[in-house]
N, C-alpha and C positions, 0 to 999 in steps of 0.2 A: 879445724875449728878450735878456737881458742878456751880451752878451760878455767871457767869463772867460778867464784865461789866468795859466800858473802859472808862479810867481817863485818857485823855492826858497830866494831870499836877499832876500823881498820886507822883512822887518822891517831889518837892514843896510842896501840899499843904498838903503831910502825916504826922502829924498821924489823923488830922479830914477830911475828905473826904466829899463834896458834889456832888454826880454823876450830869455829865450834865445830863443840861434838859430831851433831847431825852432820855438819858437811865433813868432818873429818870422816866419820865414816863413810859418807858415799866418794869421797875420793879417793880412799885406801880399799876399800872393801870391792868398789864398782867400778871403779875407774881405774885402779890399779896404779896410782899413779908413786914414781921412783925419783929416789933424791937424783936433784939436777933437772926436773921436768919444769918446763915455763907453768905458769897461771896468772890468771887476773883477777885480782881480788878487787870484789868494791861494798860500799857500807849503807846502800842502800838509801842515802841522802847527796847526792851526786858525786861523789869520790869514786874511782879508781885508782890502781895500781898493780903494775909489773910485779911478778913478785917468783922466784924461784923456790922448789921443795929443797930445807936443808936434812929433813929427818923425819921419819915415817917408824912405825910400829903399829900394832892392830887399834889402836884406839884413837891414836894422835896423829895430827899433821904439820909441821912445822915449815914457814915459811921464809924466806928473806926478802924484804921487799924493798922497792924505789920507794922515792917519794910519790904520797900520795895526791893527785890531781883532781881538782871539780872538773868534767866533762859531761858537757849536757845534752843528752839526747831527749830531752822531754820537749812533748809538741807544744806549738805555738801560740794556742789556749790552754788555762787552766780548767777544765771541765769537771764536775761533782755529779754523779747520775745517784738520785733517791730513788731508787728501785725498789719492788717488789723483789727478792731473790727465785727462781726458778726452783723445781725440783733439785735433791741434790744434785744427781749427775749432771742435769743438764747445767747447773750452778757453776759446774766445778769450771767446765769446756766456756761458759760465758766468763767466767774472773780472768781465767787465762788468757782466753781471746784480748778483754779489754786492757789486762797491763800493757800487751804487745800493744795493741792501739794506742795507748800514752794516754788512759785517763787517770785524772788527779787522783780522783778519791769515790769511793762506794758509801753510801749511807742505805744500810737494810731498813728499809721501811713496811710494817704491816698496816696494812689498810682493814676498812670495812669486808671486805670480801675475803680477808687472808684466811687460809686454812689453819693453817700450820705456822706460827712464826719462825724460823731457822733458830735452830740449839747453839751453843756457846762450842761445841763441838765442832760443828760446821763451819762456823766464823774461824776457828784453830785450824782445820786442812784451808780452808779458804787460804788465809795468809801463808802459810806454806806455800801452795799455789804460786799467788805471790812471787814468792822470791824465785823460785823454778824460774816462773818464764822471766824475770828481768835476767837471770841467769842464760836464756836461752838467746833474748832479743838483745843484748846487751845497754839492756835499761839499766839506768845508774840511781832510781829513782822507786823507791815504792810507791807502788798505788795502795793507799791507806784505807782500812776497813772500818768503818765508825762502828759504834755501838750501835745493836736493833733498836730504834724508836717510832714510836706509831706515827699514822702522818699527820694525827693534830698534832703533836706535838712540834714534827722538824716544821710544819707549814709557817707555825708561831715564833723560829728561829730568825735572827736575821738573813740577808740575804748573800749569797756565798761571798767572803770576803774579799777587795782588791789585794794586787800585788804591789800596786805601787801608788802613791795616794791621786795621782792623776788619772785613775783608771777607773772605768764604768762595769759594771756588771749585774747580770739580769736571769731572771727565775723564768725557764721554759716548763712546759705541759706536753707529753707527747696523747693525743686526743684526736680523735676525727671531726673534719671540720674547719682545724686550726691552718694556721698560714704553712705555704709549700718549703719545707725544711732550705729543701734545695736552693731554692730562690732565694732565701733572707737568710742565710748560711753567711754570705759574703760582709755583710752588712755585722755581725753581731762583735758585741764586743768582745776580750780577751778572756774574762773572766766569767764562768759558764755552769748553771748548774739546771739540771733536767730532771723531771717528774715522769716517772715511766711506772704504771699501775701494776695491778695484778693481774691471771689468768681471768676473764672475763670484766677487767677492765675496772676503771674508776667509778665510783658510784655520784646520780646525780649531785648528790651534799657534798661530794670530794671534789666532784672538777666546779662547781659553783665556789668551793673555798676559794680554788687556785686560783678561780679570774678577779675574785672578790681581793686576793691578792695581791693584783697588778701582773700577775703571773702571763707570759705569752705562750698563747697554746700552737702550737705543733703541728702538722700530719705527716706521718711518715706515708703515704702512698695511699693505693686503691685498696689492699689487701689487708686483712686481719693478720696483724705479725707476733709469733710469741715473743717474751717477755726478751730474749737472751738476743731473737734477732734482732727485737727493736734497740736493746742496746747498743748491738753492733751498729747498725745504720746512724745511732745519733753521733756514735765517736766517729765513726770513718766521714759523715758530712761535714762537722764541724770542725773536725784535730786535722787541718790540710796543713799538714808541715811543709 
């Protein structure tokens, strides 16, 4: 398996490469890795690059690399899930899960029902998170963590932006009741952003906002799904690369 490691300023500071710190140390420290060792460096906005170790020490890692290349592994739609965040741990396993799946972007949202907002702390391992699995899956691409905003708030945003000005896009509900994902999967447009509530769900004044919205509601199934599987289910129906 090929050893990746991200260089936020990999197109800049190419062709000599100093990996930061953190990944210097887990390359030296864990990986053990010795002048002459391949690696793939990428910057976490679709670049890679080949790149070999010229020089190593307890702190530093130094690289020599190609030219850097836009290579895109990111899926098909751009997707946005305003999610409730789960428990931490279970948090952590659901961020991870979803960069391998190729969603665009997280916006933590607390609702009526939230316990606990997630801490600024939690948003910091989050992102870390982050980079691991693009480093795992060979995503070239961050999944972007917005700032915690409540869902009056994101509801009153506009609607998740096109990529390209010919293109349409539309605000879902994940909700019981709403149309069968699977069915109207095929039909949606490129551009995608999803409502997925809290532990015991939206409240009537929250999914009343949604539809009051234009919002289209959802159902993932027969079954009450927690927050992180219903995540899962909305990237893996909609992201069919």
């Amino acid at each position: 398996m090929t050893r990746r490691y991200y260089v936020p300023d990999l197109v800049t500071q190419h062709p000599l490469i100093q990996l930061p710190a953190e990944e210097a140390a887990h390359a030296v420290k864990v990986m053990r890795l010795r002048v002459g060792d391949a690696v793939e460096l990428f910057d976490g906005r679709g670049y890679q690059a080949a790149a070999t170790v010229t020089a190593v020490d307890r702190r530093q890692c130094e690289c020599q690399s190609e030219s850097p290349q836009r290579v895109n592994r990111e899926a098909s739609r751009h997707l946005e899930l305003a999610i409730a965040l789960p428990k931490p741990e279970r948090c952590k396993e659901m961020i991870e899960r979803l960069t391998e799946l190729g969603i665009a972007s997280i916006v933590p949202l607390t609702f009526e029902r939230t316990q606990r907002p997630p801490s600024s702390s939690l948003i910091g391992k989050l992102e870390r998170i982050v980079i691991e699995a693009c480093k795992q899956s060979s995503r070239n691409q961050l999944m972007t963590i917005a700032p915690v905003v409540s869902f009056a708030q994101w509801i009153d945003q506009p609607a998740v932006p096109r990529l390209a000005p010919n293109e349409t896009s539309l605000r879902l509900v994940a909700m019981p009741g709403g149309g069968p994902l699977g069915e109207m999967s095929a039909s949606m447009p490129a551009n995608l952003s999803c409502v997925i509530g809290p532990e015991g769900g939206l409240t009537d004044h929250e999914l009343n906002a949604c539809l009051d919205a234009g919002m289209q509601p959802i159902d993932l199934g027969k079954r009450i799904l927690r927050i992180e599987t219903a995540a899962c289910v909305v990237a893996a129906r909609l992201l069919d690369d």
